[in-house]
C-alpha positions as a Python dict, from the first residue, in 0.01 Angstrom:
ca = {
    (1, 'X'): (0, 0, 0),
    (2, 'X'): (-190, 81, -287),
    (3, 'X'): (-561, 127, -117),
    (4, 'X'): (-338, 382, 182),
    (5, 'X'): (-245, 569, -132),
    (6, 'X'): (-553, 546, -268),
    (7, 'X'): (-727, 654, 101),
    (8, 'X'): (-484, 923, 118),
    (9, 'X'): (-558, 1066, -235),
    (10, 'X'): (-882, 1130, -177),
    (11, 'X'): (-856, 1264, 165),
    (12, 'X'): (-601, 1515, -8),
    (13, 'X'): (-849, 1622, -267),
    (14, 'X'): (-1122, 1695, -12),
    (15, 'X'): (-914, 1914, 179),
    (16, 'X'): (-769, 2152, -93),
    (17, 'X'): (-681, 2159, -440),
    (18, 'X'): (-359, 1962, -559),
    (19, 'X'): (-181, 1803, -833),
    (20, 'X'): (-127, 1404, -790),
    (21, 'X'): (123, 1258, -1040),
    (22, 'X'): (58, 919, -1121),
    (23, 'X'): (-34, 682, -846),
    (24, 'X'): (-373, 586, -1043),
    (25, 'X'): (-515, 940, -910),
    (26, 'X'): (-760, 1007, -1150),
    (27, 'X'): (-934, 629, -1079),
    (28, 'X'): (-872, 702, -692),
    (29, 'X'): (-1097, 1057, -807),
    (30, 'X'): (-1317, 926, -1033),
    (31, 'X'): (-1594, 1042, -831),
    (32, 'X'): (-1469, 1353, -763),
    (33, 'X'): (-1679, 1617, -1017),
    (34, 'X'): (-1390, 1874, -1008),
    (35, 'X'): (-1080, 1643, -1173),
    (36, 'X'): (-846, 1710, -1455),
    (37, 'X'): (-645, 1406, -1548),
    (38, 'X'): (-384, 1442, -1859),
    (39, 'X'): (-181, 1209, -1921),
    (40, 'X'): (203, 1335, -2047),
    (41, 'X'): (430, 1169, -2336),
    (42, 'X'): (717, 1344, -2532),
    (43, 'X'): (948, 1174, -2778),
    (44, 'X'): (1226, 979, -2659),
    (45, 'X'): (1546, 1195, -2719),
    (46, 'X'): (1348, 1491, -2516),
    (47, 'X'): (1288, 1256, -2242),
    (48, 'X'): (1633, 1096, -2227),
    (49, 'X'): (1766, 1468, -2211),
    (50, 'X'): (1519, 1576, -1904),
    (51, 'X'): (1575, 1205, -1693),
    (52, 'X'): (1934, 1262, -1735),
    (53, 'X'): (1997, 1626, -1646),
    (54, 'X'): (1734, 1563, -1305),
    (55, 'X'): (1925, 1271, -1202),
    (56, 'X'): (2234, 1401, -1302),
    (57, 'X'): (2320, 1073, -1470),
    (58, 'X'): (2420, 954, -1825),
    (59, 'X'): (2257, 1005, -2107),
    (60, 'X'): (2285, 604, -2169),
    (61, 'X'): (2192, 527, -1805),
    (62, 'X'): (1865, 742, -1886),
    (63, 'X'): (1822, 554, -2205),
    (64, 'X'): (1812, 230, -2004),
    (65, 'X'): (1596, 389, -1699),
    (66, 'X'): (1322, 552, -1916),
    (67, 'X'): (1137, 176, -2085),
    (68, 'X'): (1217, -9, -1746),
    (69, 'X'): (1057, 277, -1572),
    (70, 'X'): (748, 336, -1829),
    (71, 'X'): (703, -34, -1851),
    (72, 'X'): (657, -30, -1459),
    (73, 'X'): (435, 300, -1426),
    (74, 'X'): (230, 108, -1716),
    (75, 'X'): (156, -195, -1522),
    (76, 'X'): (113, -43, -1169),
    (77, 'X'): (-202, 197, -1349),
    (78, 'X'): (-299, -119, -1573),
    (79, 'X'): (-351, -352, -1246),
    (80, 'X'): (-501, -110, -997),
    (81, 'X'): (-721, 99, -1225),
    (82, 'X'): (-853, -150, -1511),
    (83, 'X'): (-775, 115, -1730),
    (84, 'X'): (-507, 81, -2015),
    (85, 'X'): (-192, 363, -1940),
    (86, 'X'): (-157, 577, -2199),
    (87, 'X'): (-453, 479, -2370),
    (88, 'X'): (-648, 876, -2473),
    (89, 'X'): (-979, 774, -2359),
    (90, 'X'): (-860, 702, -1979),
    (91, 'X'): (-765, 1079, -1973),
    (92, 'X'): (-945, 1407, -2041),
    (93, 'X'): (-645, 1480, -2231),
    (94, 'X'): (-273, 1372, -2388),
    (95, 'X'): (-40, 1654, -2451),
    (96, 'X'): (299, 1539, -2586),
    (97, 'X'): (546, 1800, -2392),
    (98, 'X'): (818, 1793, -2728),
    (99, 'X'): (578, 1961, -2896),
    (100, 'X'): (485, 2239, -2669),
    (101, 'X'): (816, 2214, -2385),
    (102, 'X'): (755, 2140, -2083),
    (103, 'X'): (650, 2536, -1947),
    (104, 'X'): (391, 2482, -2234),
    (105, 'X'): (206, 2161, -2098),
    (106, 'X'): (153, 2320, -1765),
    (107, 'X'): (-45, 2621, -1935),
    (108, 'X'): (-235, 2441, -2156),
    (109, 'X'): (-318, 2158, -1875),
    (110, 'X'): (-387, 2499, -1631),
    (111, 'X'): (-635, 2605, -1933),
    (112, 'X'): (-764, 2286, -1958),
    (113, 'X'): (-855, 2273, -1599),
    (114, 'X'): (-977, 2620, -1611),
    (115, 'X'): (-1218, 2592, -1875),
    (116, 'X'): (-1335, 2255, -1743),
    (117, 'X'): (-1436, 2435, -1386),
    (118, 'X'): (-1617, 2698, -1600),
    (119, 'X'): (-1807, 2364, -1823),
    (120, 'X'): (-1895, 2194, -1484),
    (121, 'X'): (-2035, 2509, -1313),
    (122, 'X'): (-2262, 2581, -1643),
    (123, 'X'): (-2402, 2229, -1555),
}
């Protein structure tokens, strides 16, 4: 499963732009010049709020889904990239989205990716 994910990441970013959430895309990438890969925390009440107004579930059911489901995302990127999740120097940035809301991360990870188009075409 994971190398048909990882064939079908890269086929996606050779036909058009997109935005890949997790799935190890920025190691599936990694030779692609024109990558931005962030990497998104924000402090545990914040998160608890978020998980349990999408799923429309309990605050204490997303208190119980949020560690099972980081601990999972961890080990998935930890065993298929080599790379440590969450660790700053796997990504070209970490943006914690309580500081900043969620609205906020997207422009600053849009400015991010802007000014690193305008870096790589100066090269």
């Amino acid at each position: 499963v994971f190398l048909a994910q990882f064939e079908a990441i890269q086929k996606l970013a050779d036909r058009e732009p997109c935005v890949i959430v997790g799935r190890c895309a920025d190691y599936a990438l990694a030779s692609h010049d024109n990558i931005t890969s962030v990497f998104v925390s924000g402090a545990l009440p914040d998160k608890v709020e978020r998980v349990a107004a999408l799923y429309n579930i309990s605050k204490d059911k997303a208190m119980d889904l949020i560690p099972k489901t980081d601990k999972k995302r961890a080990n998935y990127y930890n065993y298929y990239s080599n790379k440590k999740w969450g660790d700053p120097k796997s990504y070209d940035m970490c943006i914690n989205s309580s500081v900043v809301g969620p609205e906020g991360a997207v422009d600053i990870i849009m400015e991010l990716a802007k000014k690193k188009q305008e870096w790589n075409k100066k090269k």
